[in-house]
N, C-alpha and C positions, 0 to 999 in steps of 0.2 A: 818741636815735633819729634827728636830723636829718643825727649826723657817719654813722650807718650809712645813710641813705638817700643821702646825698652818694658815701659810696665805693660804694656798689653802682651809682648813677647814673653815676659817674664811668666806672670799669670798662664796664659796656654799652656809652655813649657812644665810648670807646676802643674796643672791640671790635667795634663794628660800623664807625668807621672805619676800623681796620684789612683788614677783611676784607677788599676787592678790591683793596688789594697784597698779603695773603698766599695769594690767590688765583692773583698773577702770578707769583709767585717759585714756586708749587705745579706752574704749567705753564712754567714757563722750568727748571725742576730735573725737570720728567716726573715730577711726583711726580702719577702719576696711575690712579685706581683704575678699572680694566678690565674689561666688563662680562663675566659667565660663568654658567653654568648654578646657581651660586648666588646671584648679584647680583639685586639688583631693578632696578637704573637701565640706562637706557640711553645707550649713549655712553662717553668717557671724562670721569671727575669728579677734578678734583685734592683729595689727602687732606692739606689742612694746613690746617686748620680749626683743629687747636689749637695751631697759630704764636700766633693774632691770640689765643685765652685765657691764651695763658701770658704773650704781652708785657704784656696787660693788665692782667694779676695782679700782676705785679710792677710796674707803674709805680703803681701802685693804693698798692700796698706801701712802695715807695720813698716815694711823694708821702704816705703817712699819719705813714711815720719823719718825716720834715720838718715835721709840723704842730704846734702846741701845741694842744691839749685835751684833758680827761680819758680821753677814750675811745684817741685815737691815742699818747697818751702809755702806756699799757700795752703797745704793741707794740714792746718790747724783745728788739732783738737778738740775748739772750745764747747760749751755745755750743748747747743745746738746739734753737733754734728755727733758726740756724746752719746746723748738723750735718741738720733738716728741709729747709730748701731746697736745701741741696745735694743730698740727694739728690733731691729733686723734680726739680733739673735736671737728672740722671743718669734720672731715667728717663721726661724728657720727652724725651732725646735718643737713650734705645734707639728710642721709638719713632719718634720721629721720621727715624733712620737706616734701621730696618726699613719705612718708608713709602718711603725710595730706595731703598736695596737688597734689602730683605727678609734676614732672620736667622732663624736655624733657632729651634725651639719652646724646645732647652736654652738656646741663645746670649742669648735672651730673659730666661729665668727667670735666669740666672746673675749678668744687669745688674741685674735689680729683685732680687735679694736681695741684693746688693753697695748696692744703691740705700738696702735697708732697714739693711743692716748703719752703714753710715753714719748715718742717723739712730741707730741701738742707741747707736752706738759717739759721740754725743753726747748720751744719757740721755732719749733717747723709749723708751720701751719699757714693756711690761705685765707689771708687778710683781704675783707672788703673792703670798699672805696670809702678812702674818708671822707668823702662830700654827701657819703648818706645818714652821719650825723647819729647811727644808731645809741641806744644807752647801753653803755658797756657788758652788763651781762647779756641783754642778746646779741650783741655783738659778738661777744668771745663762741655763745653756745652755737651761733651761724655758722664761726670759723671752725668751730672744732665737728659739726655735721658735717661741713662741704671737705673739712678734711677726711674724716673717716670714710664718708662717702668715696670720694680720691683714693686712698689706698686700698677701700675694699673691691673697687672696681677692676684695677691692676692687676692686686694680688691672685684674683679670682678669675679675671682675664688668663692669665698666663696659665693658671693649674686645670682650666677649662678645655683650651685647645692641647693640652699636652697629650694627645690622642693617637700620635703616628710618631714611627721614628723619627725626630729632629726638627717636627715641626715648633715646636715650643722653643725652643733653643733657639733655632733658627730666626725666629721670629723677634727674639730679642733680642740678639747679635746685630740682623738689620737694623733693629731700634739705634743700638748703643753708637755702631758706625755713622746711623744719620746723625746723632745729637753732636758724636764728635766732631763731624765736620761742619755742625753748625756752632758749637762752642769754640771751638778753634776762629772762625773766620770773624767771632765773636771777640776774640781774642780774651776768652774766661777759661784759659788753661790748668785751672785749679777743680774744676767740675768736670773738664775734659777727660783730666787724667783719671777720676773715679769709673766714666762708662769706660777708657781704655784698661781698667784693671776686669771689670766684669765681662767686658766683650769678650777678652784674651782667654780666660776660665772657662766664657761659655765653650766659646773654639775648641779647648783642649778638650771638653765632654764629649762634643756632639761624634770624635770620631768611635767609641764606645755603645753611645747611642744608635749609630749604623752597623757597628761590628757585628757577625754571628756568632760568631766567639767567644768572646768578653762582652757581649751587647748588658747595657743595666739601663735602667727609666732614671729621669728623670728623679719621679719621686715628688709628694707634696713639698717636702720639704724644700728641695730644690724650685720647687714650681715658686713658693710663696718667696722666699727667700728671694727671689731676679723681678718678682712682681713689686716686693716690697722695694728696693733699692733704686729700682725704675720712681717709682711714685715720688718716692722721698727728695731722690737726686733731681726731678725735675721741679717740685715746688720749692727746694733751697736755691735753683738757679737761677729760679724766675725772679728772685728777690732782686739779683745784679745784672741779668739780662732783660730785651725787650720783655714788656709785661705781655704774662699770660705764654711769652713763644715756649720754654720751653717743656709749658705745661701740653699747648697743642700739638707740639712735634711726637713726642709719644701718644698721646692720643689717636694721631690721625697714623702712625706707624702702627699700631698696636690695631687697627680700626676693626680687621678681622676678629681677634677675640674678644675685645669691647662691644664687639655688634652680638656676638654668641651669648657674652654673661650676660646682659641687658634682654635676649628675645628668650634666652633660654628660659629661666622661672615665666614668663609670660606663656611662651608655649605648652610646659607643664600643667599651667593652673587653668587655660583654654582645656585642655585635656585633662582636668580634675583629678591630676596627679602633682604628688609631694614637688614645689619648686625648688627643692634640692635635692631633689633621687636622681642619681645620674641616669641615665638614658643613652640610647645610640641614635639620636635625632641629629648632631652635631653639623657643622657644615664637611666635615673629615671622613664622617660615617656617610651622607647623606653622598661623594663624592666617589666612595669606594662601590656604593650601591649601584653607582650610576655607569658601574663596570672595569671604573680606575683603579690599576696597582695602587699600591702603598706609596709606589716611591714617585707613580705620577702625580698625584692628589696632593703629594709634599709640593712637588715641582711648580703644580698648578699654584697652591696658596703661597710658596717663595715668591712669583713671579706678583702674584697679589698686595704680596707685604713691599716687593720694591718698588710698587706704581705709586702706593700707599705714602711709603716714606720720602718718593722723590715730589708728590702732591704735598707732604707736611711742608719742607722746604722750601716750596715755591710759594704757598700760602701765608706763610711768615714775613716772606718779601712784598705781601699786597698790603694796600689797603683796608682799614676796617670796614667799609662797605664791601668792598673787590672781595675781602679774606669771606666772610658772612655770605654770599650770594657765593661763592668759592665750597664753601664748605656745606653747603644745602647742594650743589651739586653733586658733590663728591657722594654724599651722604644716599641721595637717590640710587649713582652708579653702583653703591655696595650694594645697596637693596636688589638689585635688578640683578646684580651678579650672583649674590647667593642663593637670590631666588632661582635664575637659570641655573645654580650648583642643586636645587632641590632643598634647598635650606629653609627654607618657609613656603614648603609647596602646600600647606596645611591653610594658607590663606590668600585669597584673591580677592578681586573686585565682584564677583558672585558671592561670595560667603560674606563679605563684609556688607553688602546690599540687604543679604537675607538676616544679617544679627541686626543692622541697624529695623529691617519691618520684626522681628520679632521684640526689639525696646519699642518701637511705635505701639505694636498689641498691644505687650506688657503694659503701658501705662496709661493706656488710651489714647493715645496719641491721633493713632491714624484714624482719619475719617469711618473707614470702611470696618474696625472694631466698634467704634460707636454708633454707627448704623446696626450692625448688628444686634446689639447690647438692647437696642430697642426691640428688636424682632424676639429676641429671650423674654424680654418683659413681657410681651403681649402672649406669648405662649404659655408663659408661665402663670397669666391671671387671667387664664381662658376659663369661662367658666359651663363651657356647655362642648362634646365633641365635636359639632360644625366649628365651634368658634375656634376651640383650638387647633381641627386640623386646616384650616384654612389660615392659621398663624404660619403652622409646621410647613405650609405649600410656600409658606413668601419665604420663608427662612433657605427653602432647597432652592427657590429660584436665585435667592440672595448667594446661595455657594454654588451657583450651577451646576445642579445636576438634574439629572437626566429621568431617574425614574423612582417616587419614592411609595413606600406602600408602610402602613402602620396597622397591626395586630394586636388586639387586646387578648387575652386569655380568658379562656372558659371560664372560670373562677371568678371571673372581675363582674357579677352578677348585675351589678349599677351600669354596665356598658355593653352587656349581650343588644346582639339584635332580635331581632322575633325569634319564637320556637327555640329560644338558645344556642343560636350559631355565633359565632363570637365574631366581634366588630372588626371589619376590615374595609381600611379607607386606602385608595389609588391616586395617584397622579402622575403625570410623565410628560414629557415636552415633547410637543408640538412635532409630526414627527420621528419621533422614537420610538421603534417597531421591538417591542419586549423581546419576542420571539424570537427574532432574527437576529438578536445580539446576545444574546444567553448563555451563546460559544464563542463568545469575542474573547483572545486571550487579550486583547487592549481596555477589558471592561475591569473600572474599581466597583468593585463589590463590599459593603460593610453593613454587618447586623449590630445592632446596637438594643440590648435588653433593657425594660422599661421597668421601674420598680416601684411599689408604692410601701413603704414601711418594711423594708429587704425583704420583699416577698413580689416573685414574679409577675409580671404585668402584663408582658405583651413586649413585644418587639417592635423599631421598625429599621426598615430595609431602604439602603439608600444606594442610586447606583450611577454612574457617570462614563459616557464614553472616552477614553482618552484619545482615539482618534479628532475626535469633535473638539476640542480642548481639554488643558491640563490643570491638575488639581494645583491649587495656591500654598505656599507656606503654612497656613496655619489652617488648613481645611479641617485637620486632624483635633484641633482646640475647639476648634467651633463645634464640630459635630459632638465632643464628649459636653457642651455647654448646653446644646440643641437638648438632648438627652435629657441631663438634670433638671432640663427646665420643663422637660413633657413631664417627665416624675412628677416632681413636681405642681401641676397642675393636676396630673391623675389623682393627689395624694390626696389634694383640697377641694375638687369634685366628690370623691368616696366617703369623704368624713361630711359634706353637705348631705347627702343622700342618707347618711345612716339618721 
């Protein structure tokens, strides 16, 4: 315990002196983050905040290879662990490039999975269960999906919520303390002492990241960098600890921005927008909207992350049944909480009722599209105007409404009435006093133009009290269906007659 409290003190101590030169070097390179309709800060903030964690990591690192004791004596170099900080430096340095110049959203993903490949390709990586007997190529190509998969969810987790002072940091300091106290009581003081170098670094940031002073972000760099070493450090642990724990324990500590990078491109692409364009939908942003300061919102998701990671804890201690029915709980409670933070207020049990009957339309599914689909046909191969408006009368009673009337145009010579007054057919339910509703502001009202050969035809008018009832989801499909299909039957009446 004393060599793990020394390198986690060590590390801080380092990283908070580091900080106001990685602060200069941050605005002598213009690495600096610009305030905009998504930003909270004001001003410009240099974003190299995880300069000073990663030199600290590794001198952390270096100075424990150097020591003799039981504990630093486990932290052997071999190809494994190698092949891990290389790529840690690979993709502390995409970000740290994308904090000068900025790189497109693939240019990104292309280095962190180069990044994880690297680690694969020195034997990190998440083996499946020998009893499923796969043949070795897709065997390896599983391992090395569910790994990148693994690291890309982390790394992107962390750089996602890094949105408010200290929440990013913060979040993965709680991390690093739950694993220690779970690797410790584990008695695997060789993984322990890795999160006590990275916790200690975060510490020494995060007070910088509060400052107004010397305040600097994070930074991608920094972001992917504590993203990547989380991942890495807990699929190399799982190897010597219970299987899978201490893959879960950062998962279910991490749960807030693992929930964010997982709804986020989904919310986006609901919203037919780039699922990498950032946005201010976040649960951070969604929290500040809801009237909270900056530093309550931090408060609120601190208090998040340690329900979070005293749940990972307790879950590791269950059952695989208990754990599974454990963590479908959990899993609801987050949903319910971000949704009361506004975090997916863009989806409920109404919109999700209304997209599942608009997949029913869509594909026929639901009764009442195929019912109708009939009422189109028989309008559509109407071949005399009683036949068809007496199609058009069951089609409005099929969408109930109220009052409809169909107008042919002067011009349409094949369907004048006598002395050349142009054909006009009524109907209305039972009831429904035209006159006396005319001024209803509660009346839908819609004209729909009739065409035969893109040349005007005739209208008809359709119209529904919404006091009496209200118009259906797709009333708006049916009627542009209603439409094409009187077109169409005016089209193939006009061409008999000629």
């Amino acid at each position: 315990m004393t060599t793990l409290l020394f390198a986690f003190l060590f590390t801080l101590l380092v990283s908070l002196g580091l900080g106001p030169c990685a602060r200069r070097i941050g605005l002598g390179l213009r690495m600096l983050d610009q305030p905009d309709e998504r930003k909270i800060h004001q001003g410009s903030v240099p974003r190299i905040g995880g300069l000073a964690i990663f030199v600290s990591f590794f001198l952390g690192l270096a100075l424990a290879a150097t020591a003799s004791n039981p504990i630093t004596s486990q932290v052997t170099l071999e190809a494994e662990k190698v092949a891990f900080l290389t790529g840690a430096i690979l993709c502390f340095a995409t970000g740290f490039w994308d904090d000068v110049r900025r790189l497109g959203p693939w240019e990104k993903f292309a280095l962190q999975i180069l990044a994880t490949g690297i680690a694969f390709w020195g034997g990190l990586r998440i083996h499946f269960p020998l009893d499923l007997q796969l043949p070795t190529l897709l065997a390896v190509s599983l391992s090395f999906c569910a790994t990148a998969f693994w690291f890309l969810l982390l790394v992107n987790a962390v750089n996602l919520i890094d949105g408010l002072d200290g929440l990013a940091g913060g979040v993965v300091l709680f991390t690093c303390l739950t694993m220690i106290i779970f690797l410790v009581l584990d008695e695997d003081y060789g993984y322990a002492l890795f999160f006590a170098l990275l916790g200690g670094a975060v510490l020494g940031f995060l007070p910088y990241n509060f400052s107004s002073g010397l305040k600097m972000f994070l930074g991608d760099g920094g972001s992917y960098f504590l993203g990547y070493i989380i991942a890495g450090l807990a699929v190399m642990g799982s190897v010597k600890t219970e299987v899978g724990a201490t893959v879960m324990i950062p998962l279910v500590a991490m749960g807030l921005p693992v929930f964010e990078v997982i709804v986020s491109p989904l919310r986006r692409f609901v919203l037919a927008k780039h699922p990498f364009q950032p946005d201010s939908a976040h649960i951070h942003h969604r929290l500040l909207a809801q009237g909270l300061s900056q530093r309550k919102a931090v408060i609120y998701l601190y208090l998040a992350t340690l329900l979070l990671c005293l749940a990972a804890v307790v879950m590791v201690n269950l059952s695989d049944e208990q754990a599974g029915l454990f963590l479908i709980l959990l899993g609801a409670v987050i949903v319910l909480v971000v949704r009361g933070a506004g975090g997916v207020g863009y989806i409920d049990l109404e919109k999700a009722r209304s997209w599942l009957q608009d997949v029913g339309y869509a594909t026929g599914l639901a009764r009442g599209r195929r019912r109708f689909l009939g009422l189109q046909v028989a309008v559509a191969e109407s071949r005399s105007l009683e036949e068809l408006w007496d199609a058009v009368c069951e089609a409005a009673r099929e969408l109930d409404m109220d009052f409809t009337e169909m107008r042919l145009a002067n011009h349409m010579d094949g369907f004048c009435c006598d002395k050349g007054r142009t054909a006009c057919f009524r109907w209305s339910r039972d009831g429904f006093d035209l006159d006396a509703s005319a001024a209803d502001a509660n009346l839908f009202k819609i004209k729909l133009p009739l065409e035969v050969d893109r040349i005007h035809a005739g209208e008809i008018w359709l119209l529904k009290d919404l006091d009496y009832s209200s118009i259906n989801h797709d009333t708006l499909t049916r009627l542009e269906h209603l439409r094409r299909s009187i077109s169409r039957s005016l089209r193939a009446m006009s061409r008999v007659g000629e």
